[in-house]
Each structure stands twice: as C-alpha cells, then as structure tokens.
NURO-735518 format. One record per residue (C-alpha): residue number from 0; x, y, z. Coordinates in Angstrom, 1 decimal. Each point is the difference from the previous one (the first is absolute). Last residue first. Example, Ala and Ser with C-alpha at 12.3 -4.5 7.8 and 13.67 -1.06 7.14 Angstrom:
residues 2
[1,[13.7,-1.1,7.1]]
[0,[-1.4,-3.4,0.7]]
END
This chain:
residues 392
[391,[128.1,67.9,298.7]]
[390,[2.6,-2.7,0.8]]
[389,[3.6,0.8,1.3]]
[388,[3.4,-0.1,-1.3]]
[387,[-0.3,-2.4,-3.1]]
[386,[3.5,0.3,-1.9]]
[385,[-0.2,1.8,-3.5]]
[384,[1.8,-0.7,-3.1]]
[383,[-0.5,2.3,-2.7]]
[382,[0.8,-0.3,-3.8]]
[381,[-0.7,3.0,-2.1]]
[380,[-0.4,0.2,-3.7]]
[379,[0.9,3.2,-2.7]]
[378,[2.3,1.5,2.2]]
[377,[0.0,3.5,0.8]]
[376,[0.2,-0.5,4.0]]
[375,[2.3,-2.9,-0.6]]
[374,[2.8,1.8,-1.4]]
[373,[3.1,-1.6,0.7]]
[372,[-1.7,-3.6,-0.3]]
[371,[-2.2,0.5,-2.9]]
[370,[3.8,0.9,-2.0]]
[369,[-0.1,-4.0,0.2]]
[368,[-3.3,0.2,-2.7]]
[367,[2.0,2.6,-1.8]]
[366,[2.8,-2.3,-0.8]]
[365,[-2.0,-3.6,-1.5]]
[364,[-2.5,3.1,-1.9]]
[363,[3.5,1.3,-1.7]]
[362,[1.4,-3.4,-0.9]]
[361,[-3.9,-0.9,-1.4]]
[360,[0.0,2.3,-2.4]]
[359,[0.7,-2.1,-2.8]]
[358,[-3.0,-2.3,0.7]]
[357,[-2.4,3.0,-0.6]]
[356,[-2.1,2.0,2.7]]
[355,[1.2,3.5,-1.8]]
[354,[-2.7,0.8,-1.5]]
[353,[-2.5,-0.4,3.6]]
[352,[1.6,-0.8,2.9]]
[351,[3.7,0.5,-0.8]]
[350,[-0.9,3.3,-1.1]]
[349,[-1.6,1.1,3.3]]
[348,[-2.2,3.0,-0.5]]
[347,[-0.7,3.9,0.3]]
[346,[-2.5,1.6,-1.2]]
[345,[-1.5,1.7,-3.4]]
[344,[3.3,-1.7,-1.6]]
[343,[2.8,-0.5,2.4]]
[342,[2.1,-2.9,0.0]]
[341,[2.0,-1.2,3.2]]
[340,[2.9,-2.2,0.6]]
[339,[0.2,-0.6,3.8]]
[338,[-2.7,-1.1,1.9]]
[337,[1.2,-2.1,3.0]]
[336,[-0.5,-3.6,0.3]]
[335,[-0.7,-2.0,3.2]]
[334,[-0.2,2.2,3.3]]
[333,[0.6,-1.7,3.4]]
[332,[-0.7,0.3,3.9]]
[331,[-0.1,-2.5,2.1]]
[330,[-0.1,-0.2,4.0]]
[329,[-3.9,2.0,-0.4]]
[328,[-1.9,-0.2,3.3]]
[327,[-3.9,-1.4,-0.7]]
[326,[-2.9,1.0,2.5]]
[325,[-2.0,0.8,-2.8]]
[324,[1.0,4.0,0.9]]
[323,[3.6,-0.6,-0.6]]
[322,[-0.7,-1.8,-3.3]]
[321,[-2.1,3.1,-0.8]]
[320,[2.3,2.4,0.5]]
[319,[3.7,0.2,-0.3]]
[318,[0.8,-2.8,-1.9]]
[317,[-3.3,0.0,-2.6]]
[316,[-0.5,3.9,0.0]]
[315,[3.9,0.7,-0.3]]
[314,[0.2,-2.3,-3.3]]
[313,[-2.7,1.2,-1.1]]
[312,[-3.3,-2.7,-0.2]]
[311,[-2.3,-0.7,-2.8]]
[310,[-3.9,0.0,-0.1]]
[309,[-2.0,-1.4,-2.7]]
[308,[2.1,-1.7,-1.7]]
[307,[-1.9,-2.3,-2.7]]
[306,[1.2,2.2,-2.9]]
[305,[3.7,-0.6,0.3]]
[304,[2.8,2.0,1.1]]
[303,[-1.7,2.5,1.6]]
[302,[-0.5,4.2,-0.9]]
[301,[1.1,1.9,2.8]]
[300,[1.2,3.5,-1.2]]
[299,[2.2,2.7,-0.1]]
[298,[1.4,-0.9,-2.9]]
[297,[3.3,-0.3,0.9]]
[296,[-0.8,-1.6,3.2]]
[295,[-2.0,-2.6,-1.8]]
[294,[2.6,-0.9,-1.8]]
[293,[2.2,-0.5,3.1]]
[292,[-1.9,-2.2,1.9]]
[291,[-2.5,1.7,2.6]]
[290,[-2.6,-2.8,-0.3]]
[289,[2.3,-2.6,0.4]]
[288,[-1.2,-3.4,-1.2]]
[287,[-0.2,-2.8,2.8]]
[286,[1.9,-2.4,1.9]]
[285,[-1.1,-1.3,3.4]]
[284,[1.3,-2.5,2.7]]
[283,[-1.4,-0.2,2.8]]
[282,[2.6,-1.7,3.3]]
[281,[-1.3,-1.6,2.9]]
[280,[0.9,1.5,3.3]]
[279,[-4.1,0.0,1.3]]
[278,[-1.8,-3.3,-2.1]]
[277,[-1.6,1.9,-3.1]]
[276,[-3.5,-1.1,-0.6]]
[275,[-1.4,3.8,1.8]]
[274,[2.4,1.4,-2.1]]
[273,[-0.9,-0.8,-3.5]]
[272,[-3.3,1.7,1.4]]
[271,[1.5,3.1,0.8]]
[270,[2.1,0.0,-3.0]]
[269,[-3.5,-0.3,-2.0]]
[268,[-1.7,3.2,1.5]]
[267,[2.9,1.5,-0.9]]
[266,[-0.2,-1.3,-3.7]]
[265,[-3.9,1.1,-0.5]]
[264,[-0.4,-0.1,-3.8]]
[263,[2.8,-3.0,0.0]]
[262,[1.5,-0.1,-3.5]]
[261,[3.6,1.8,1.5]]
[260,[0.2,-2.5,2.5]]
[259,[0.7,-2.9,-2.1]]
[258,[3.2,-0.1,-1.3]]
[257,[1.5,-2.7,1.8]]
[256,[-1.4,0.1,3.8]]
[255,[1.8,-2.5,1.6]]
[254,[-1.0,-1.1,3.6]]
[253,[1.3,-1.7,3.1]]
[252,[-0.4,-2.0,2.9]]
[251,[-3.8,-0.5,-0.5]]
[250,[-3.0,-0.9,1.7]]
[249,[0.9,2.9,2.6]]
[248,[-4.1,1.0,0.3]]
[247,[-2.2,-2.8,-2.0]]
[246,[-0.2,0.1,-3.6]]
[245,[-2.5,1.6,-2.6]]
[244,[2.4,2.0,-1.6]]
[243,[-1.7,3.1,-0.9]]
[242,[1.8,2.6,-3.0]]
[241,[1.2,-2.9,-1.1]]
[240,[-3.2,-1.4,-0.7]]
[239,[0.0,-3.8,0.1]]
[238,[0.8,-3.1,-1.9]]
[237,[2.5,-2.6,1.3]]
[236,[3.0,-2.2,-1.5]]
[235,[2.0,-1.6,2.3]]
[234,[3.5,-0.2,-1.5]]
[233,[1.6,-3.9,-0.4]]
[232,[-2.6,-0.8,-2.7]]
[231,[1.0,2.5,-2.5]]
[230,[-1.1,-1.3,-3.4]]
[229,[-3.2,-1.3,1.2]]
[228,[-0.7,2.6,2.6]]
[227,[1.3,3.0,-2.6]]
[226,[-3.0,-1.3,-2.2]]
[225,[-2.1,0.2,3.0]]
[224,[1.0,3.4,1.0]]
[223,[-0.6,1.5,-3.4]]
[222,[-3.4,-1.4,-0.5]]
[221,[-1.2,1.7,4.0]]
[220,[1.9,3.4,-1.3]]
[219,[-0.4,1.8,3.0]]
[218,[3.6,-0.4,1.4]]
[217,[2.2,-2.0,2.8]]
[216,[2.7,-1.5,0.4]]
[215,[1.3,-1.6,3.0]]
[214,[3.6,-1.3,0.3]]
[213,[1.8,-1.9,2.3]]
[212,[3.2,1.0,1.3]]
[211,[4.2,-1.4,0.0]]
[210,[-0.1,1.0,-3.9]]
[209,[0.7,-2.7,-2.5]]
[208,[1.3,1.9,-2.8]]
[207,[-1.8,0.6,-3.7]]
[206,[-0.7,3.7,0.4]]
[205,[-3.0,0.1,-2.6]]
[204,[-2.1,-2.1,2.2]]
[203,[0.3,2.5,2.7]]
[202,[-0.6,3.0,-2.3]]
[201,[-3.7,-1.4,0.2]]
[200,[-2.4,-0.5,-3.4]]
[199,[-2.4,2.7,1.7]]
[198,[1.0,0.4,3.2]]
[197,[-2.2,2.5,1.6]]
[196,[1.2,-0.4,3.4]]
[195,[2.7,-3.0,0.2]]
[194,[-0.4,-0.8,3.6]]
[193,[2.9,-1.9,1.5]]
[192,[0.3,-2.4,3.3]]
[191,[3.3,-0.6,1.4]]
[190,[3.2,2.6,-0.5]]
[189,[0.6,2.6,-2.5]]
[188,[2.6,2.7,0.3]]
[187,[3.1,-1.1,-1.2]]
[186,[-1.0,-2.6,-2.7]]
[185,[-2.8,2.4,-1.6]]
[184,[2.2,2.4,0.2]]
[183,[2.3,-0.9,-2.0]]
[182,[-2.2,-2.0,-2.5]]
[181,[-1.9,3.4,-0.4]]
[180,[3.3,1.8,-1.7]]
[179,[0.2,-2.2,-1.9]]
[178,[-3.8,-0.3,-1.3]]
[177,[0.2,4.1,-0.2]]
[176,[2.6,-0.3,-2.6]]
[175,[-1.7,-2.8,-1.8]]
[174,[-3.1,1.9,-0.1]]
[173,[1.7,3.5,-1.1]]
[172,[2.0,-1.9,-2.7]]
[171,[-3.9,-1.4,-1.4]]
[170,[-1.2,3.5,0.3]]
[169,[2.2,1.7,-2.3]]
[168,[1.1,-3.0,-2.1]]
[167,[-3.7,0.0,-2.6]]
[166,[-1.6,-3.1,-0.6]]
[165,[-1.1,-0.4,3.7]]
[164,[-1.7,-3.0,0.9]]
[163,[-1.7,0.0,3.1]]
[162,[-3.3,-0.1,-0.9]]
[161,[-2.4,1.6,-2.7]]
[160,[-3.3,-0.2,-1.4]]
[159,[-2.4,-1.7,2.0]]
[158,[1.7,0.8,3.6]]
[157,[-0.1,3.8,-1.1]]
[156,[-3.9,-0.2,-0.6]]
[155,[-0.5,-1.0,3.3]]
[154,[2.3,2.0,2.0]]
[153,[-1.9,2.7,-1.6]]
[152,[-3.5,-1.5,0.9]]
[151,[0.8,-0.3,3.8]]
[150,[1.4,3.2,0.0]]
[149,[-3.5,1.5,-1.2]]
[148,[-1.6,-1.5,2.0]]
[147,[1.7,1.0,2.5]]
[146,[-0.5,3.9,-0.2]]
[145,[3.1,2.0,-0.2]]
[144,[-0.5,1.7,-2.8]]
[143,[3.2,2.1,-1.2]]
[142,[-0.1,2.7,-2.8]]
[141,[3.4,1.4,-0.9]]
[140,[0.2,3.3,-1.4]]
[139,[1.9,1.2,-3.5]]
[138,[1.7,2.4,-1.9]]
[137,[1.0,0.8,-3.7]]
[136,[0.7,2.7,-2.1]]
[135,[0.1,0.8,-4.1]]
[134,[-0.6,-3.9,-0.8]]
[133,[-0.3,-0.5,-3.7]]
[132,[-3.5,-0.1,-1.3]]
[131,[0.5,2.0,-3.1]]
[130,[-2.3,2.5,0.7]]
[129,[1.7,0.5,3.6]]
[128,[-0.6,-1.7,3.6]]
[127,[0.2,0.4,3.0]]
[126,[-0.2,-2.6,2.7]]
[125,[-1.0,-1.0,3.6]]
[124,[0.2,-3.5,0.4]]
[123,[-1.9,-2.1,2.5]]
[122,[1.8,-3.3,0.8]]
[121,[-2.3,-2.7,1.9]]
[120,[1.3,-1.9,2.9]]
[119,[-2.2,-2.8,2.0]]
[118,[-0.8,-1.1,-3.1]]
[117,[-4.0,0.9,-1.5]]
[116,[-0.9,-2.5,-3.0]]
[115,[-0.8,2.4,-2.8]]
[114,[-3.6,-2.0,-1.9]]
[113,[-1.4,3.9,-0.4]]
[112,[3.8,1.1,-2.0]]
[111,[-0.8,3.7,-0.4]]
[110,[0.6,2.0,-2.8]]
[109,[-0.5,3.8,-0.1]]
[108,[-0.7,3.3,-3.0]]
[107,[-1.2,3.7,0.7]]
[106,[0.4,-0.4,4.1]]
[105,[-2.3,2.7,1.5]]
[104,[1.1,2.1,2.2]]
[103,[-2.1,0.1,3.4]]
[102,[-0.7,3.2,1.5]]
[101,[-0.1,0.9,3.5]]
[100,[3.8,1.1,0.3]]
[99,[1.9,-1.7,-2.7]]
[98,[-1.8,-3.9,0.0]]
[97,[1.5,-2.9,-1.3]]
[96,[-2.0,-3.4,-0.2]]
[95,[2.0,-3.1,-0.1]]
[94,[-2.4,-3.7,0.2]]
[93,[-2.6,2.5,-1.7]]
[92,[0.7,-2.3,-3.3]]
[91,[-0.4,-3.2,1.3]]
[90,[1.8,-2.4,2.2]]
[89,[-2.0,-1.0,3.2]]
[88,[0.7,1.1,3.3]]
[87,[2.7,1.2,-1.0]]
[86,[-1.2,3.7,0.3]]
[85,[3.3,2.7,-0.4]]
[84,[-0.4,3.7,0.4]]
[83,[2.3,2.7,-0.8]]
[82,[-0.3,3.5,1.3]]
[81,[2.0,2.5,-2.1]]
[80,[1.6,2.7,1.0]]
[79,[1.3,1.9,-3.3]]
[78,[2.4,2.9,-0.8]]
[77,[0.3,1.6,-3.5]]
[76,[-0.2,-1.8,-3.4]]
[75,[-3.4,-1.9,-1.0]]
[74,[-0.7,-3.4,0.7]]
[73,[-1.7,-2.5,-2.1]]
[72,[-0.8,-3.3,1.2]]
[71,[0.8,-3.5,-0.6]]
[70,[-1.0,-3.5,2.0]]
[69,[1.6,-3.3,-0.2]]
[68,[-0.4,-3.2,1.0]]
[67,[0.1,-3.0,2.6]]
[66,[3.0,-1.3,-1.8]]
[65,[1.3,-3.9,0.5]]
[64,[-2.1,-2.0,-2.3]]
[63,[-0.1,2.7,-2.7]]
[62,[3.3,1.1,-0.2]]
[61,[2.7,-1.8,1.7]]
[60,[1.3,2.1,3.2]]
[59,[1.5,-2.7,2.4]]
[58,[0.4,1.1,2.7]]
[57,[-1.8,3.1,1.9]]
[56,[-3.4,-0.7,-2.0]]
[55,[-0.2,2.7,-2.1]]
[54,[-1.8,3.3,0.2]]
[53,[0.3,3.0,-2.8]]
[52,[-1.7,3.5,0.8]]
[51,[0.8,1.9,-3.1]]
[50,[0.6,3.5,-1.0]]
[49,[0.3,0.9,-3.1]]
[48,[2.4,3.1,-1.5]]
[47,[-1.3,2.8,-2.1]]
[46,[-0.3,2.2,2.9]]
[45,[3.2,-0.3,1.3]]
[44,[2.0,3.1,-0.6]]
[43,[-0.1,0.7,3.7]]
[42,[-1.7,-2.9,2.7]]
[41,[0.3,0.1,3.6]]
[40,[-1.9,-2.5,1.9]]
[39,[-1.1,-1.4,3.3]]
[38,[-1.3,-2.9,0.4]]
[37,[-2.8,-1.0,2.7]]
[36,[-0.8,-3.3,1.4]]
[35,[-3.0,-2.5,0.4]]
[34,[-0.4,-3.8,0.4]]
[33,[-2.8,-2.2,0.0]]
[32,[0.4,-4.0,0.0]]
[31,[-1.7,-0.2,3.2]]
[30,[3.1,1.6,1.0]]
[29,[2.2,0.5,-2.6]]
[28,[4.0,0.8,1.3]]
[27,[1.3,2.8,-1.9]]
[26,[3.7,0.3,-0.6]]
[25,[2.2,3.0,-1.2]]
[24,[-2.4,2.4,2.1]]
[23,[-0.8,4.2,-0.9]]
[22,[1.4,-1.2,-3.5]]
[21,[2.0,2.9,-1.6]]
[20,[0.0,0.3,-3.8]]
[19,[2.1,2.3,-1.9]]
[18,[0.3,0.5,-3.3]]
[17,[1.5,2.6,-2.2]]
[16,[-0.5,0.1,-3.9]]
[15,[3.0,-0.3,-2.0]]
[14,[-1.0,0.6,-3.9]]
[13,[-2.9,2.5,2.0]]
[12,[2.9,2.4,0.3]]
[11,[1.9,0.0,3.6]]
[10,[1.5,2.3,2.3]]
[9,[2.7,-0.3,2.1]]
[8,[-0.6,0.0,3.8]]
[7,[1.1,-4.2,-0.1]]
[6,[2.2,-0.8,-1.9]]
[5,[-0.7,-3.2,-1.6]]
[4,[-3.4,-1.2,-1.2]]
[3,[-2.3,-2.7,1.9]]
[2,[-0.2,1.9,3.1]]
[1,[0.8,-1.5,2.8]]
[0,[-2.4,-2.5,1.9]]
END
C-alpha cells in the first residue's frame, strides 16, 4: 500500500506522518478457526497515532450485531514486523493477539462482540488513527472460513432477512440483463432433461416461455423447495447438496449453474461430480463473479462480491482451466459489465455500486454492462457455456 502522503522521498513533520503497512497475505483462510500472518510496518511522525485491528462481517457492517470487535495498540515510529494472531474459536479478548518478536503488546482498550455469528467472509481492517479519531490510513485482510457449518448458517440467516428484492437499480439492471441474455441460451442449447443446481427461487420461473425441456431444481432449503412446489408445480422441486448430486451417471442432458460455484468450499471437486450426471454432448451452463474484474485489478486484490463467496474464478482460470480439467469445453465466452467510473478514497471503487447506485444513473450502468462484452476478462460477471467432452 502507498504511502498515505504525497511525494514520496520528501520529508515529513509529525502534522503528516508516514504510514505504510504491508500484509505478508491479503486473505487468511482460518483453519480450525486459527489463523496467523505477519505485517510489516514503517511508521515516521506517527507516534501519537492509534492503531486498531477492526473486523466486520464482509457485508453488511452494522455495529454491534455485525462487528466481531476491535483492538488498539500503540506503536512507536521506525520499522515493525509484527506477527498477528486471530482465535475464533470463541469471541473474546485474546481472539487477536499481536506479538513483535517474542513479545506480546498489550492492547490498552478492546471490544469484542462474544454473541458475533461467524460468515463465511469477515473484514479485518487495519487502521490508524489520530486524537480526533479521524482515519489517518487504512488497510484491510479478508478472513474466509470454509467450514460447512458455517455456510449452512449464513445461507440461513440471509433467507430470514432478505430475498430477491433489490431496492437499489445496480443489481436489479444486472439481473434483468443476465435473465436476457440466459433466455438465449437457454433456448439454443438445452434439450431434454434439466438440472437446476442450487436453484434457489429458479431463473427458469423468472423467464416466463415454454421451453422445449424439463426442469429440475434443486437446493438445500427443504421449506423453500416446498413453497416453490406449490407455486411452481410444473418444475420438480428437489433438495440436495450441490456440491453432490445424488443421481445416477448421465441422469441429466443438461445443467445450469446460476451463481453458485463461487459458495462451493471445494468447487473442482464439485464440477467433477456435476459431471458424472451430465449425459456426454450436453451443454453446462455457468455464470459467476470474476475474480480478476477490473477493480480488483486496480487494487491489486481479490476481494468478492458478496460475503458468502468463498472462492471466485478469473476469467482465464474458469475458461482455460478448470472447466477443461472437469471434462467441460468452453463454446461461450461472455463478460457482463465493465468497471468504468471509479472513486478513489483509501482504494479504489465502483461509484455506480456504492454512491452512485441511484435511479439517475441507470443510463450509464444499462452501457457499461454491454462494454462486459469487449472486455470480458475485466468484467465484473462471466457467463460460460461449456459442452461435456469426456467424464473424469
């Protein structure tokens, strides 16, 4: 991360302290809910400045239900590696322990949150601050947790509170885009029987055309699939894993994977068993968040679009890669919606996803979701369609 003054090689009074911090990993994955990394950092003129160790739930970040707390220390100025230590195995206040060398510092003043519910995504901010608790510099790491459980629970609490309703025109004109684009090939490519794989409500009953298949869909929610029985009764409705489909070998012409890959812990290990139901010559087909978009590549980083994503794909990794090695050949190729109008504050983001995601906007989001098309590698969402070549 730069520094947070300009100019870099000038010097600077204590007024405009320099700052760097340099995470040895921009994501730490807990296992057995541990996790440990080192920062590195470089601090001139700072002395009087806090620093904090601030984690959030990925999305949203209400304070107290969403925050898993906070911890401050004091650093003095010159160069720092720090060890940093993270415990969730139960919220306290040695759930993030920082150590320089062999000794541990001491944090003067923390809140925790001991009811925090863990998500599959947590934010962990690194920040400075000064006596009048404005923001001198700001990082962060993401902190996954993979375990099923915890999914499980996530997917849980989201089904309680929200929906698909969007109040907000960002994501609703990316769903009607994608929905158009998905009739198309829905009609060209699909033939017989039809596996919805972690449906949820089912973009097939959103398309209102009578399509020349039948449809399967399936998902874990055992309430949700009943209620989509009664109002649905031409679907079969079915609960499984999608990560294993409990079907016989070729039980299926075809598949549609809508948004779902990227909250599978183990989403090769899933491909291979979406292809073991696949009849040989039938058509997948996939859409999913694009872990190389262009934001990211700005910031050098991989942060997800939501907090329940535990892995997302590149463009290049998805195509070239591990469709390939599931047995799958990739005939479609398309980006949807391409980063344009940027802000910068401590990093860089999409204005017409977060301030600018207003009604009035909604000519420029209409434009840069075709501009997807020309640049699908830095695309915000990726639509593949694969043809079955061999199983694995």
């Amino acid at each position: 991360m730069a520094d947070q003054a300009d100019g870099k090689g000038k010097e600077f009074s204590p007024a405009r302290p320099v700052i760097q911090v340099r995470p040895r990993d921009k994501a730490l994955e807990l296992a057995g809910r541990r996790a440990e990394t080192e920062l590195d950092i470089l601090l001139d003129g700072a002395e009087n400045l806090v620093f904090s160790i601030d984690i959030y739930s990925y999305s949203p970040q209400d304070h107290p239900a969403n925050h898993v707390g906070w911890w401050h220390f004091r650093l003095t100025d010159g160069r720092h590696r720090l060890r940093l230590i993270l415990d969730f195995t139960h919220i306290h206040d040695k759930s993030v322990r920082v150590f320089e060398g062999e000794a541990e510092l001491i944090s003067p003043k923390s809140w925790f949150n001991p009811d925090y519910a863990l998500d599959p995504l947590q934010e962990c901010k690194l920040v400075f601050w000064d006596a009048k608790d404005e923001v001198r510099y700001l990082d962060h790491l993401l902190i996954k947790i993979k375990e099923p459980e915890v999914l499980r629970a996530f997917v849980g609490r989201q089904h309680k509170r929200e929906g698909w309703a969007p109040r907000l025109p960002f994501l609703h004109l990316l769903h009607l885009y994608k929905l158009k684009i998905l009739r198309k090939y829905f009609r060209q490519y699909f033939r017989g029987r039809v596996l919805d794989i972690g449906c949820g409500l089912s973009l097939f009953t959103e398309i209102p055309e009578h399509y020349p298949f039948r449809v399967f869909a399936g998902d874990l929610d055992l309430e949700r699939m009943r209620a989509r029985k009664n109002a649905r009764p031409d679907i079969v409705w079915l609960v499984f894993d999608a990560s294993r489909p409990p079907f016989l070998p070729a039980s299926f012409d075809s598949l549609f994977a809508g948004e779902i890959l990227e909250h599978l812990p183990e989403p090769e290990e899933a491909l291979r068993a979406w292809n073991f139901i696949h009849k040989k010559g039938g058509y997948l087909i996939l859409t999913t968040p694009n872990r190389r978009r262009r934001v990211n590549i700005l910031n050098d980083e991989d942060w997800p679009v939501s907090p329940d994503h535990v892995r997302e794909f590149s463009f290049d990794e998805l195509n070239g890669r591990t469709l390939p090695d599931a047995g799958y050949r990739p005939v479609r190729k398309k980006g949807i919606y391409l980063e344009v109008w940027m802000r910068r504050r401590f990093w860089v983001s999409d204005h017409l996803q977060r301030e600018g995601n207003k009604k009035k906007n909604t000519p420029w989001m209409k434009l840069f979701l075709r501009l997807g098309y020309l640049f699908p590698r830095k695309s915000l969402d990726l639509i593949s369609v694969a043809r079955k070549e061999r199983s694995v």
